[in-house]
ROKOL-525310 format. One record per atom (N, C-alpha, C): y, x, z; residue in one letter. Coordinates in steps of 0.1 Angstrom, whole numbers, plus 5000, padded with zeros to 4 digits. Last residue first. Layout:
YXZA/...
END
This chain:
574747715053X/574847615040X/576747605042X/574547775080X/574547885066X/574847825052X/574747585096X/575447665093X/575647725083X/571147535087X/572347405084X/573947455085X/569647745100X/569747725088X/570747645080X/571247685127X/571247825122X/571347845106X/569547435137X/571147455135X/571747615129X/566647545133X/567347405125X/569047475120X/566847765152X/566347785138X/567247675129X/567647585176X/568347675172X/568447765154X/564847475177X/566347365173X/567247495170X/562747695165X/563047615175X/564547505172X/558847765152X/560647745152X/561047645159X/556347905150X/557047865160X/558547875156X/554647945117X/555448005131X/556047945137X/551347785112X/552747805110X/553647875119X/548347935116X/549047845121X/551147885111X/546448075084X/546748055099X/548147935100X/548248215056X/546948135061X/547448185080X/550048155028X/550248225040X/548948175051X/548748104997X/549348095002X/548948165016X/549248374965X/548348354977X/549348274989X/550348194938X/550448274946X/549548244959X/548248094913X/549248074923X/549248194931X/547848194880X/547048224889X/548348174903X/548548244850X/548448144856X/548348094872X/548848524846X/550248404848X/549948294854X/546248524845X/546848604853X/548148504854X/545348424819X/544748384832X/545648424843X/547148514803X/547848454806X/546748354822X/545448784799X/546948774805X/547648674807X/543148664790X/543548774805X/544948754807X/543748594765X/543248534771X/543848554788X/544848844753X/545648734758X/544648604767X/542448974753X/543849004762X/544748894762X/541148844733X/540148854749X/541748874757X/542248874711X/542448714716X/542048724730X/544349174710X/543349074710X/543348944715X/545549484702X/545849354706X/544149244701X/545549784718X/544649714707X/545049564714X/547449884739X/547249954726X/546449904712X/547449704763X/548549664751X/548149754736X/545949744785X/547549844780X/548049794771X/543849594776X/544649494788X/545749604785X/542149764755X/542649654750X/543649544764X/542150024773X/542849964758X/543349844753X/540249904791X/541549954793X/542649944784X/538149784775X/538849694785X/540249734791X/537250044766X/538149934759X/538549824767X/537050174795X/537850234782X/538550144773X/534450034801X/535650014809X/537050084801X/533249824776X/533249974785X/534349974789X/531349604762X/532749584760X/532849714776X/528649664736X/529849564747X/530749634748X/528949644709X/527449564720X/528149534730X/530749774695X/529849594691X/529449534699X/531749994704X/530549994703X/529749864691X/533949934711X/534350044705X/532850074699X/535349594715X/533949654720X/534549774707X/537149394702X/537749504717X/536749614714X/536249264681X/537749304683X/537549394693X/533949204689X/533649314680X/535449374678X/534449004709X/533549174712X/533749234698X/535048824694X/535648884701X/535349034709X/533148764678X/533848854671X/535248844681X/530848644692X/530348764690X/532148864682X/532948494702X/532148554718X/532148654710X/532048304681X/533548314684X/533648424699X/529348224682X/530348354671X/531848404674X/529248104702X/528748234702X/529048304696X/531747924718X/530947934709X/530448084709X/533547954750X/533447974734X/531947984729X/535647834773X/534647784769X/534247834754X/537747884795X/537847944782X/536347884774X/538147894821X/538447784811X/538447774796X/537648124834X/539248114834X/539248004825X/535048104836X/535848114847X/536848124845X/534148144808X/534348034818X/534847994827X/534948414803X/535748334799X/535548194801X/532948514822X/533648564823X/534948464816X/530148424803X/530448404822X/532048444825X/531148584780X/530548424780X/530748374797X/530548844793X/532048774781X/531948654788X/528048844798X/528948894810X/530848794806X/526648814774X/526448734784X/527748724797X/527549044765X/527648914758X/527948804764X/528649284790X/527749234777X/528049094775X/530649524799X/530349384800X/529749364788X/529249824820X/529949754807X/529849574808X/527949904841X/529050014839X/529749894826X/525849724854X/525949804842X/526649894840X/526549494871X/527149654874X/526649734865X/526049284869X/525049334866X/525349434867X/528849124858X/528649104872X/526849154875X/531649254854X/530649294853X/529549284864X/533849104864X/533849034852X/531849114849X/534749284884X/534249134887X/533649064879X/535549544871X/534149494886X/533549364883X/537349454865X/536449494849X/534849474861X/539749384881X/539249264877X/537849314861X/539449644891X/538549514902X/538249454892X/540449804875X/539349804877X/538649724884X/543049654869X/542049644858X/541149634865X/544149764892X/543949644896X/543149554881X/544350024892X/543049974900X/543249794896X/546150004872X/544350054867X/543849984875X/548549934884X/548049844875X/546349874870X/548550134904X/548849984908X/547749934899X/549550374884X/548150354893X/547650234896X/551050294850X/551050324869X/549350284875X/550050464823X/549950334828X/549550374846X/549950744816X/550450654814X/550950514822X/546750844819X/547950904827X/549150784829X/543950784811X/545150694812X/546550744818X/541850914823X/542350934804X/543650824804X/541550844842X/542450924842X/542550964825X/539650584840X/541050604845X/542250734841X/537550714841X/537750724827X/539650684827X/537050834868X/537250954858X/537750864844X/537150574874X/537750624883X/537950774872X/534250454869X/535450374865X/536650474868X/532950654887X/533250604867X/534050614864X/533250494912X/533750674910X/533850704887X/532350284906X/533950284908X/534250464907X/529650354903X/530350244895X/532150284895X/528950484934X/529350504919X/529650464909X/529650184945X/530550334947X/530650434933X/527650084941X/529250054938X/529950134939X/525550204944X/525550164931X/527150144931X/525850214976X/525850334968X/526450344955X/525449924977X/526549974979X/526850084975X/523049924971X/523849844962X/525049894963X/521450064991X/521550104977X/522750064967X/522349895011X/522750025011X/522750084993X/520949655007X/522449665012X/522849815008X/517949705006X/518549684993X/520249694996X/517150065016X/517649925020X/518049865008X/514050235009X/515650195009X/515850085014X/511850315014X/512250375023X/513950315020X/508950085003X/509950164998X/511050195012X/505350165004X/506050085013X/507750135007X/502150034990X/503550144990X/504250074994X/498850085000X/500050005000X/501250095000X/
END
């Protein structure tokens, strides 16, 4: 009987790590574009890659432009990947870079970017702050 010595928590976590250590060298072919804005590609190339592959596949597209309302046909999926993907097959954290910088325009980027506009702001969580009559009469002054 073989018994395996990993944890599944741990390994996955490893797998993330290096996933993001990747993601993290191809980043720097990016000098350009502020830091802010990579990492915040790289969560949203994480989330969209949801088999940590390192790339989004067909399937990944397809799951990925439901979630923003996007609902497409398979040809219309296959020649969206073939707009971005540098490959056909999928879609690497490189061209997902390329094509969200603006360097290669596409229907998948505009898609993205206007999911983003769309998106509310995070509201404030927990109780509301303690204001008192003085607050009231303070704010009504100022007017």
């Amino acid at each position: 009987m073989t018994t395996h010595s990993h944890q599944g928590g741990k390994v996955f976590g490893q797998l993330k790590k290096q996933q993001e250590n990747d993601l993290d060298s191809i980043s720097a072919e990016f000098p350009e574009v502020e830091e802010a804005l990579i990492q915040k590609y790289k969560e949203q190339f994480m989330a969209y890659d949801v088999n940590n592959s390192g790339d989004i596949d067909m399937m990944e597209l397809k799951l990925m432009l439901e979630r923003v309302g996007q609902t497409k046909t398979h040809l219309e999926l296959k020649k969206m990947m073939a707009e971005v993907s540098s490959n056909g097959e999928t879609i690497t954290f490189r061209d997902f870079l390329v094509m969200m910088t603006g360097k290669k325009s596409s229907i998948l980027q505009k898609i993205l970017m206007f999911e983003e506009m769309t998106k509310k702001p995070e509201t404030p969580k927990g109780p509301p702050p303690k204001k008192s009559i003085t607050d009231f009469f303070n704010k009504i002054k100022k007017r």
